[in-house]
NUBA-453570 format. One line per field, with one value per residue (C-alpha): chain; x, y, z; residue number from 0; residue in three letters. Coordinates in steps of 0.001 Angstrom, whole numbers, plus 500000, padded with zeros to 6 digits. Layout:
// NUBA-453570
unit <- (A; ...) $
east <- (X; ...) $
north <- (Y; ...) $
up <- (Z; ...) $
pos <- (NUM; ...) $
code <- (ALA; ...) $
END
This chain:
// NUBA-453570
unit <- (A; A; A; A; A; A; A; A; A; A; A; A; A; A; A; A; A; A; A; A; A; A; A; A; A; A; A; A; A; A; A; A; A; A; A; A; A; A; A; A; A; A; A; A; A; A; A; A; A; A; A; A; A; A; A; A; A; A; A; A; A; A; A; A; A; A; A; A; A; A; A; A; A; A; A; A; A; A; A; A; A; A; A; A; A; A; A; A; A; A; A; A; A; A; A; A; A; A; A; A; A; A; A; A; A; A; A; A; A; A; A; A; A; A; A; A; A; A; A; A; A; A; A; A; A; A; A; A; A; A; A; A; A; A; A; A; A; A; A; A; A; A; A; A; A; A; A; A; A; A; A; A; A; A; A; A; A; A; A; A; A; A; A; A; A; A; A; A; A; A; A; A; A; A; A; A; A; A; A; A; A; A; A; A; A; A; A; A; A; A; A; A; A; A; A; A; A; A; A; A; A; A; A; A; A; A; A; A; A; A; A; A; A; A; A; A; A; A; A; A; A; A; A; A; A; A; A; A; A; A; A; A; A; A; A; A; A; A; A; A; A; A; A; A; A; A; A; A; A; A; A; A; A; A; A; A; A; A; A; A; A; A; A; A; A; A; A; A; A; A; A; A; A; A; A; A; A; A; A; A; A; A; A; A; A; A; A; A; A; A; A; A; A; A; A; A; A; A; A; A; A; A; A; A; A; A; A; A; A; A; A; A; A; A; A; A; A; A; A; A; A; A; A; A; A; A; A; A; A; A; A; A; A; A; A; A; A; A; A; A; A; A; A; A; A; A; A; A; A; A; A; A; A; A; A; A; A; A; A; A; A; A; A; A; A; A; A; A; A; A; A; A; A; A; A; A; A; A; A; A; A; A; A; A; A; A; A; A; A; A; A; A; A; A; A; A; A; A; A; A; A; A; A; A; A; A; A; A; A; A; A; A; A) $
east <- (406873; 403478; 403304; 402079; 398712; 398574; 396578; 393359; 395644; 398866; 397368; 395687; 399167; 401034; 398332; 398975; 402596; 402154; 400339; 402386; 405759; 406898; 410688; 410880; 408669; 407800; 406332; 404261; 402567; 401819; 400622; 398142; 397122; 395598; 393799; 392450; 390076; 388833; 388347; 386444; 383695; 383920; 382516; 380481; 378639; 377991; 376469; 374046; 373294; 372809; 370589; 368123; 367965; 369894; 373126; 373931; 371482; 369549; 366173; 363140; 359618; 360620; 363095; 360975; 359938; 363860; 366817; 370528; 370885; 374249; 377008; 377855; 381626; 383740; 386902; 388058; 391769; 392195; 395291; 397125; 396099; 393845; 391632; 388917; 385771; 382219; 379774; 376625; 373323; 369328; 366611; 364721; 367967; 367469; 370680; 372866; 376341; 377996; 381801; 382163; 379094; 377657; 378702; 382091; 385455; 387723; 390426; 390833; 393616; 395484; 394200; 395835; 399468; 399099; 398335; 401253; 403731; 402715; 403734; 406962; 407696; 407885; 406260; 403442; 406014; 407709; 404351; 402487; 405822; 405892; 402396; 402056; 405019; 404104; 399686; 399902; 398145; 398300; 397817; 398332; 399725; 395959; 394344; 397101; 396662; 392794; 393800; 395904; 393708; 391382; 394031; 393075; 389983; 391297; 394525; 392123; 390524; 394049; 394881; 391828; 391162; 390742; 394009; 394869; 394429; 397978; 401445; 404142; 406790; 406938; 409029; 409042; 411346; 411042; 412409; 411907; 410398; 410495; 407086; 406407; 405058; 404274; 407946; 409637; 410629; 411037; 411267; 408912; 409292; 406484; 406453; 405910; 405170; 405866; 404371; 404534; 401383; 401528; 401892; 404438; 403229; 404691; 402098; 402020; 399959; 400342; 401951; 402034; 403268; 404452; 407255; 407152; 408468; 406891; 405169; 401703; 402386; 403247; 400787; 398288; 399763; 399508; 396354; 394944; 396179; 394335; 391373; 391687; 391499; 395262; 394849; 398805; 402197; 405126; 408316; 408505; 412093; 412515; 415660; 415564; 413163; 412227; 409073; 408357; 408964; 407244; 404246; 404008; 403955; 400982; 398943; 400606; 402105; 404045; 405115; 409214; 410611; 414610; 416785; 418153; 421804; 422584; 421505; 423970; 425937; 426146; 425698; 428777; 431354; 430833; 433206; 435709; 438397; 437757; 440553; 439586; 436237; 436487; 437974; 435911; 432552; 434024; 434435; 430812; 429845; 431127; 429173; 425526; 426550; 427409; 426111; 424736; 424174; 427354; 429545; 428269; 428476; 432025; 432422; 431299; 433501; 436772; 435429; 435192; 438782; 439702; 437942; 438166; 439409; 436537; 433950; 431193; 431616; 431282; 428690; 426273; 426345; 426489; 423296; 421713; 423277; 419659; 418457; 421731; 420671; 417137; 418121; 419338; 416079; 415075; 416284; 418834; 415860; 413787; 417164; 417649; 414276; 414034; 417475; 417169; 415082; 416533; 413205; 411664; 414810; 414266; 411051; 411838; 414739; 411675; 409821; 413091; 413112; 409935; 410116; 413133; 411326; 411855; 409127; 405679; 402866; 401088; 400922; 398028; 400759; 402918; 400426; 399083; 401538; 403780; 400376; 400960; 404330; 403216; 400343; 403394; 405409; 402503; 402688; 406467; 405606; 403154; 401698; 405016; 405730; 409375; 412385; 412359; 409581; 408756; 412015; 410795; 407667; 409229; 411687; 408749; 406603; 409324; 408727; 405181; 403919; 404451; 403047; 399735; 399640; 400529; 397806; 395364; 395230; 396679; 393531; 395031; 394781) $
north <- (638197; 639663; 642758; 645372; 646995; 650283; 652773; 655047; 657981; 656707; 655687; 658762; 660435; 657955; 658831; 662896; 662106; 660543; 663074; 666145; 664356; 667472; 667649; 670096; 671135; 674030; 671852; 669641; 673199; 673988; 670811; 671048; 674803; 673064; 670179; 671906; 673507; 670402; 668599; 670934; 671479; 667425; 668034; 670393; 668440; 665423; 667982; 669183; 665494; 664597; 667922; 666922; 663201; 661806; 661704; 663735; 663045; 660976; 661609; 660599; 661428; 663079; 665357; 666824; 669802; 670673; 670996; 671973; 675351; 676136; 677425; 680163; 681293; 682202; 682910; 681061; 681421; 677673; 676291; 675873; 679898; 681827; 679351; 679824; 677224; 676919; 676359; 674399; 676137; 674392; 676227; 676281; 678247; 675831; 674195; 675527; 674439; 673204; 672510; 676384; 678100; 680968; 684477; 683239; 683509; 680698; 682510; 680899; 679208; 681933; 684616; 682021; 682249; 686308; 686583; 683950; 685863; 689423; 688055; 686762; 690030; 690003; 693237; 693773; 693071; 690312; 688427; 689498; 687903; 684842; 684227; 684607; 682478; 679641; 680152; 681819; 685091; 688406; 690777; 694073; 695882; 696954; 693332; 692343; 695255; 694115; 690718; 691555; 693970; 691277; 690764; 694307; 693854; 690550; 692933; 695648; 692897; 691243; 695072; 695489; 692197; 691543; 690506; 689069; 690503; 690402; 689547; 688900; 690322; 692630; 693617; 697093; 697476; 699051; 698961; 701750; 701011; 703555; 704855; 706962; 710838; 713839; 715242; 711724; 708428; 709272; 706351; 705609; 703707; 700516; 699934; 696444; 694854; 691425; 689857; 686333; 685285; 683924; 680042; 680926; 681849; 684480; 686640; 690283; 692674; 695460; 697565; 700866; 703430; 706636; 709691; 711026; 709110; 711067; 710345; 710776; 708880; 706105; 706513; 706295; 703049; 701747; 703131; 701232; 698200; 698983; 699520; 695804; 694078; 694548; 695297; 695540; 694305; 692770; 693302; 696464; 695833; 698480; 700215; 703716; 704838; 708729; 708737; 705093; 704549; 707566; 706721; 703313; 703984; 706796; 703453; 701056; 702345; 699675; 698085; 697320; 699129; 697048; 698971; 696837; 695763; 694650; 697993; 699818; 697896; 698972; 702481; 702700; 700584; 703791; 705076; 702419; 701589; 698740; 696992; 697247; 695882; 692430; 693407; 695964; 693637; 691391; 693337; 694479; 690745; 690977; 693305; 692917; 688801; 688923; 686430; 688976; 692808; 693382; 691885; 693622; 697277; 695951; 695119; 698574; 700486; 698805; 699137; 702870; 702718; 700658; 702837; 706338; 707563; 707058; 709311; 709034; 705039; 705395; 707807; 705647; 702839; 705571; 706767; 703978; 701938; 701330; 699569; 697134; 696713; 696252; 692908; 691657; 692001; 688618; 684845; 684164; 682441; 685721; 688244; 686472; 687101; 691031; 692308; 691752; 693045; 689965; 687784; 691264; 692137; 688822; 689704; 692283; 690670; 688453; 691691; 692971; 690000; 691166; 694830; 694908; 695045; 699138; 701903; 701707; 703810; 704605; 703135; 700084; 698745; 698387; 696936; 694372; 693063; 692618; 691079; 688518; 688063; 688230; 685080; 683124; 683880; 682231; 679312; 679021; 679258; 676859; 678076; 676346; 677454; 679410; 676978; 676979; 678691; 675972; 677696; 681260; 680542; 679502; 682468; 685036; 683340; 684665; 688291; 689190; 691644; 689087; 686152; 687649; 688889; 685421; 683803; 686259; 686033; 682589; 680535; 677401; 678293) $
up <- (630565; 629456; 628155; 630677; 629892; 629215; 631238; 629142; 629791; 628922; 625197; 624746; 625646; 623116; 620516; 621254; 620856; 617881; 616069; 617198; 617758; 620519; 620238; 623336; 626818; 624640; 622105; 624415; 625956; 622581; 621584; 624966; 623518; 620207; 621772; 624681; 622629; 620688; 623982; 625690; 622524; 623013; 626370; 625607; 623028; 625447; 628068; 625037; 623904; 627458; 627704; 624163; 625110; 621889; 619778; 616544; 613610; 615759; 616175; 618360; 619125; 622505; 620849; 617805; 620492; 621124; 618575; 618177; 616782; 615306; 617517; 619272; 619300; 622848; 624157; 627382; 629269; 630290; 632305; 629193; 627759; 625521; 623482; 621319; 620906; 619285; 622232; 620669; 621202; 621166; 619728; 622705; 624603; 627394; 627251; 630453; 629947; 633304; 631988; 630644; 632137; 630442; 630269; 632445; 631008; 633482; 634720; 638379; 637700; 636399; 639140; 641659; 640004; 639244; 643139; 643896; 641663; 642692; 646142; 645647; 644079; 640539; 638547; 636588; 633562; 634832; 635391; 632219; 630170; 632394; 632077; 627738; 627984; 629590; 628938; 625519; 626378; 627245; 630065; 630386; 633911; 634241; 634020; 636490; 639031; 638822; 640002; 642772; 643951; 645008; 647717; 649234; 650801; 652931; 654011; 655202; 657136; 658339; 659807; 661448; 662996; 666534; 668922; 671808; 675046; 676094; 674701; 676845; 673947; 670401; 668636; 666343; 663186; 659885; 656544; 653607; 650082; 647188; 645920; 642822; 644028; 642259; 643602; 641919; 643382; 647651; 650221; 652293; 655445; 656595; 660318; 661383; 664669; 665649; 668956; 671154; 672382; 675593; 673968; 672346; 668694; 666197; 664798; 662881; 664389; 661219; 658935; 659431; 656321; 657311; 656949; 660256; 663516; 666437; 669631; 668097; 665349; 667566; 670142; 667623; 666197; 669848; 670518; 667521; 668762; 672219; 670229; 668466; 672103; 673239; 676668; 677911; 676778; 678385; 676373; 673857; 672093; 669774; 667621; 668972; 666896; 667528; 669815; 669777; 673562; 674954; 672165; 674141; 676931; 676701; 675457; 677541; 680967; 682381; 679298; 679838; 676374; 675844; 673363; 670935; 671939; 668562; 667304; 670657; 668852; 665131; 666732; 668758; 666116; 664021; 666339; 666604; 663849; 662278; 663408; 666704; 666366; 667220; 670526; 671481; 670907; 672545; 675991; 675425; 675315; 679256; 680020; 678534; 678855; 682259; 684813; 687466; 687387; 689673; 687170; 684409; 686024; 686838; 683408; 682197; 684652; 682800; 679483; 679959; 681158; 677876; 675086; 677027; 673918; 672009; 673589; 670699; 671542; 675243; 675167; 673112; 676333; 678671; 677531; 677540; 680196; 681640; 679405; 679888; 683842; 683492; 681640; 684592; 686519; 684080; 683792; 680933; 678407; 678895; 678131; 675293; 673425; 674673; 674223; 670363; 667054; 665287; 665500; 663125; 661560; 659904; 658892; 657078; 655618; 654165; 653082; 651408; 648913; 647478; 647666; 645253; 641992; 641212; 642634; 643743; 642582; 645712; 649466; 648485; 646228; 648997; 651298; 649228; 648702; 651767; 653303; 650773; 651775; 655804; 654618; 653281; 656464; 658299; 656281; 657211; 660686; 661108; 664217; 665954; 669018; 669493; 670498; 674428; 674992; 678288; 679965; 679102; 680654; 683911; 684033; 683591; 686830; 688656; 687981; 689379; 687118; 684351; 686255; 686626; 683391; 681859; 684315; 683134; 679745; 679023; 678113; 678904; 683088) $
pos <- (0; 1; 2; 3; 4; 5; 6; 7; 8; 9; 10; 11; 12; 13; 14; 15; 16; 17; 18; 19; 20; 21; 22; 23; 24; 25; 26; 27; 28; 29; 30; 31; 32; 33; 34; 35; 36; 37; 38; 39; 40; 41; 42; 43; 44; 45; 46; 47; 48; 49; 50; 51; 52; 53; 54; 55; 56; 57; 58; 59; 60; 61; 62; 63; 64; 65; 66; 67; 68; 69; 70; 71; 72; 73; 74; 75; 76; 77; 78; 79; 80; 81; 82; 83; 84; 85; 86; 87; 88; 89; 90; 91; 92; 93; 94; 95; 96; 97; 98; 99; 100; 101; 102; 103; 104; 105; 106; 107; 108; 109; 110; 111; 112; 113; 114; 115; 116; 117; 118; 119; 120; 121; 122; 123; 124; 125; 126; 127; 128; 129; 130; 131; 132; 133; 134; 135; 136; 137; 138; 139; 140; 141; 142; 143; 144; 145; 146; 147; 148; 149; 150; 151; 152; 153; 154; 155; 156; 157; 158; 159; 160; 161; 162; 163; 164; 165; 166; 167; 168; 169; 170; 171; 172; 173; 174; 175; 176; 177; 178; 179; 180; 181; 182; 183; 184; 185; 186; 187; 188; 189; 190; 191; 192; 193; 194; 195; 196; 197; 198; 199; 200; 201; 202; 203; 204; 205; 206; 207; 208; 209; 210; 211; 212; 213; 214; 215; 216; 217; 218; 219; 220; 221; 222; 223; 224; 225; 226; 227; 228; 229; 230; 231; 232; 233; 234; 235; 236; 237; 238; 239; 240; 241; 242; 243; 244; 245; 246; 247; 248; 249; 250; 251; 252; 253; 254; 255; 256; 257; 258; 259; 260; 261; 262; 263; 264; 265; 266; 267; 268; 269; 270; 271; 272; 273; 274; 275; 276; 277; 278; 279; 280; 281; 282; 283; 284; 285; 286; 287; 288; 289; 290; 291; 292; 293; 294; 295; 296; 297; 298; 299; 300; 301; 302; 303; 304; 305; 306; 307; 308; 309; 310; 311; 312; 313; 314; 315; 316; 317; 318; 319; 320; 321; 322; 323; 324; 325; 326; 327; 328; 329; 330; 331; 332; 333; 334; 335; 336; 337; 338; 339; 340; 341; 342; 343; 344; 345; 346; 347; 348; 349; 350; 351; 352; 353; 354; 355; 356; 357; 358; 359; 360; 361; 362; 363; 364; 365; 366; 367; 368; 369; 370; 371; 372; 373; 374; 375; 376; 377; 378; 379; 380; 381; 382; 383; 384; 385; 386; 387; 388; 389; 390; 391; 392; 393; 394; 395; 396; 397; 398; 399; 400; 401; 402; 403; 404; 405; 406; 407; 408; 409; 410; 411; 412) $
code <- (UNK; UNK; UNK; UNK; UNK; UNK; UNK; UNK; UNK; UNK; UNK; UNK; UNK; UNK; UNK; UNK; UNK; UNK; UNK; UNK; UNK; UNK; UNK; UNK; UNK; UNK; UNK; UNK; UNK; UNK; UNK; UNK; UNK; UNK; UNK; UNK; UNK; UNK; UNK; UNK; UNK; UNK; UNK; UNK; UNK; UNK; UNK; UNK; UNK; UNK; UNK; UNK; UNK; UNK; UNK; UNK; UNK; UNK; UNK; UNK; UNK; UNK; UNK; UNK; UNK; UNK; UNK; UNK; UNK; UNK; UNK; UNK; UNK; UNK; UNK; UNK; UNK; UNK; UNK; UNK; UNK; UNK; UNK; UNK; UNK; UNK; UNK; UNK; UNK; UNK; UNK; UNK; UNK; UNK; UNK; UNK; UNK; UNK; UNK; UNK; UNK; UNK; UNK; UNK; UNK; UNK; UNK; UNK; UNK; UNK; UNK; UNK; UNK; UNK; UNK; UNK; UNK; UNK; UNK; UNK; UNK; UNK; UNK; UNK; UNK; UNK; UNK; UNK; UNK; UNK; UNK; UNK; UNK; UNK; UNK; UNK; UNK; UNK; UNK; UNK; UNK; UNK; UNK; UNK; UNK; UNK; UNK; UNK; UNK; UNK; UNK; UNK; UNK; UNK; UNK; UNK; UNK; UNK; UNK; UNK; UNK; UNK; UNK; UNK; UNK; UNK; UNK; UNK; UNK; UNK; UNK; UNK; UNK; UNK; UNK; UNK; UNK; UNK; UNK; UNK; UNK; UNK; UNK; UNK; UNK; UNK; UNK; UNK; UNK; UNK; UNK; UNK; UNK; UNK; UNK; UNK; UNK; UNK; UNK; UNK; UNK; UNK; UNK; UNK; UNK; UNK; UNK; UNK; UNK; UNK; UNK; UNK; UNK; UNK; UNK; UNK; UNK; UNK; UNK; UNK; UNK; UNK; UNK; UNK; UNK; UNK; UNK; UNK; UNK; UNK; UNK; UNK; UNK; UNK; UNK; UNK; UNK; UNK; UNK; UNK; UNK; UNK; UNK; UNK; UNK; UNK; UNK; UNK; UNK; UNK; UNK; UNK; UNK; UNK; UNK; UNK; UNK; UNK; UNK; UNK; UNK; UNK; UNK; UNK; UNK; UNK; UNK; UNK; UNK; UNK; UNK; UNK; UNK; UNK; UNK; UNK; UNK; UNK; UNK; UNK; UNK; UNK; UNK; UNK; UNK; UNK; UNK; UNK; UNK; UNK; UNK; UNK; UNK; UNK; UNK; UNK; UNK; UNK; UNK; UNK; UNK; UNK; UNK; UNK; UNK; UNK; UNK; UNK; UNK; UNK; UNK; UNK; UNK; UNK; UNK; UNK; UNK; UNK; UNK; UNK; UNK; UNK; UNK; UNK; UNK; UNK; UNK; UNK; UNK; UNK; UNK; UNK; UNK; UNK; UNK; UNK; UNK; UNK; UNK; UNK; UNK; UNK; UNK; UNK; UNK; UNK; UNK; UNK; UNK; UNK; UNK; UNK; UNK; UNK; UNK; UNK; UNK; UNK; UNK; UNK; UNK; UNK; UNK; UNK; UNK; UNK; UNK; UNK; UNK; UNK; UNK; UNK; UNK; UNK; UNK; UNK; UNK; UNK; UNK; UNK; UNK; UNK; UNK; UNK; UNK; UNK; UNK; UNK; UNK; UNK; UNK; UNK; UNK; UNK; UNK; UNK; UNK; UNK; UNK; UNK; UNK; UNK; UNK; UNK; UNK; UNK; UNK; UNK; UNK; UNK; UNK; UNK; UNK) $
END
């Protein structure tokens, strides 16, 4: 059998190997730290030879006007780290290198990973170990801050960038990070709202940062959502947040606000020994789960009989009871996307992940980088449209208010 050729870049990697005879992945890294250098001044003398119109101690008639000149010395951080070369210089100072430009120190590459790291949430210290380890160099929490700030501008942009006209459903949840103050480490909670367009699509409207949960805080939130092109809403499902429904609906009037019944949930179980829970969830499954509105008032009538001594329990469905019977006014596909945060409380499960890494200094920190994390969720998504969304779209022609709404603004009609 004839012996198989070897490639140009399998030799040169035999003749590397050769020389530096790497015993570990460690050694190969540093091995591609010592020669990155050498091949790069390499390059750098073919541009300048390319540049005077001859080789090295060559010379010709045409190049008596132009010479080299020495070197100059520079610092660049490659793929593989920190490296230092000599950059050759002509006495003219015409020569332009392309390969390492002048007055440019390459970080790209580097930037790119920072950025990628800073959004998976690992800190400043974290990163700056991770990156002399594996590059060779250092940077300190101030070079890295620098980088991710370039993230900033393209958030303010995300938050402020023009919507849809109308989405049929959204979603409101919120989750609290801890930020550095002048009083010590407080949290801080980040408001987040989650829409369907009317295909179908997941998309983030914002993040909001804020102490206080009031009606003007969230009919400003609203109102700024107006103001980027939302013109009404379908579906508001919301936690019970203080001031969040009223807020709404000074924006958006005849927006339908559905409490949470996973949250009714959580709420009322507080109440309820925990032995008992699996039974008593399971009579509220009759009720919010029934097939028509007169079975699930039926429903509610004997679980009130059942639990009547649990008042705290009761009084939590009692309360909100409504927003049980309004359910009913929909088709099963469409109850099953408004009578639950999950689609956000997943979300911010996501956000969670990267918000773990100890306090942040001030509210950008935050920001920047859960907009990271919202630009991965994106990527997840993939613009897919939500599992049966064709059957959802069928039960809301049957409601009128949402028919014309979808016919409106659906671009498709």
């Amino acid at each position: 059998m004839a012996k198989r050729e070897l490639t140009p870049e399998q030799q040169l990697a035999q003749q590397i190997y050769s020389t530096l005879k790497p015993q570990t992945v460690g050694d190969i890294t540093e091995g591609l730290k010592k020669i990155f250098g050498p091949m790069i001044e390499a390059a750098l003398q073919g541009e300048l030879e390319n540049h005077l119109g001859y080789r090295h101690h060559e010379r010709t008639l045409e190049s008596k006007g132009n010479a080299r000149n020495g070197y100059s010395k520079k610092t660049i951080q490659t793929s593989q780290g920190e490296t230092k070369i000599k950059v050759p210089r002509d006495r003219n100072g015409s020569f332009e290198p392309q390969i390492v430009p002048k007055h440019k120190r390459d970080v790209s590459e580097i930037e790119d990973k920072i950025i990628a790291m800073y959004g998976r949430g690992m800190s400043q210290r974290d990163i700056a170990q991770t990156i002399d380890e594996i590059y060779g160099f250092k940077l300190s929490a101030e070079q890295i801050s620098n980088i991710t700030d370039y993230v900033v501008e393209a958030a303010q942009e995300w938050q402020t960038r023009p919507l849809e006209a109308f989405y049929p459903f959204a979603f409101v949840d919120c989750l609290y990070v801890s930020m550095r103050t002048n009083r010590g480490v407080r949290n801080v909670a980040v408001y987040t709202v989650l829409a369907y367009t009317v295909n179908g699509r997941k998309d983030i409207l914002g993040l909001w940062i804020g102490d206080v949960e009031s009606k003007h805080f969230w009919m400003q939130v609203f109102d700024e959502l107006k103001s980027r092109g939302v013109e009404d809403l379908g579906f508001l499902s919301i936690d019970g947040v203080s001031g969040l429904e009223d807020g709404a609906k000074s924006i958006f009037p005849n927006v339908v606000v559905q409490r949470c019944i996973v949250h009714l949930i959580r709420n009322s179980t507080k109440y309820i020994p925990r032995k008992d829970w699996s039974r008593f969830t399971k009579e509220l499954r009759g009720i919010y789960r029934a097939v028509n509105l007169q079975q699930a008032r039926k429903n509610f009538e004997a679980f009130k009989e059942h639990w009547a001594a649990y008042p705290g329990a009761l009084r939590v469905w009692e309360n909100n009871f409504t927003h049980v019977e309004q359910l009913f006014n929909y088709g099963g596909a469409v109850r099953k996307l408004m009578y639950t945060t999950n689609a956000i409380e997943s979300v911010n499960s996501s956000f969670r992940k990267v918000t773990k890494q100890g306090a942040f200094p001030n509210e950008t920190a935050v920001f920047k980088l859960l907009y990271l994390r919202v630009q991965e969720l994106y990527q997840k998504w993939n613009n897919r449209m939500i599992p049966g969304w064709s059957n959802v779209r069928n039960q809301l022609e049957m409601d009128e208010r949402m028919s014309t709404l979808m016919h409106k603004y659906d671009k498709a009609d």
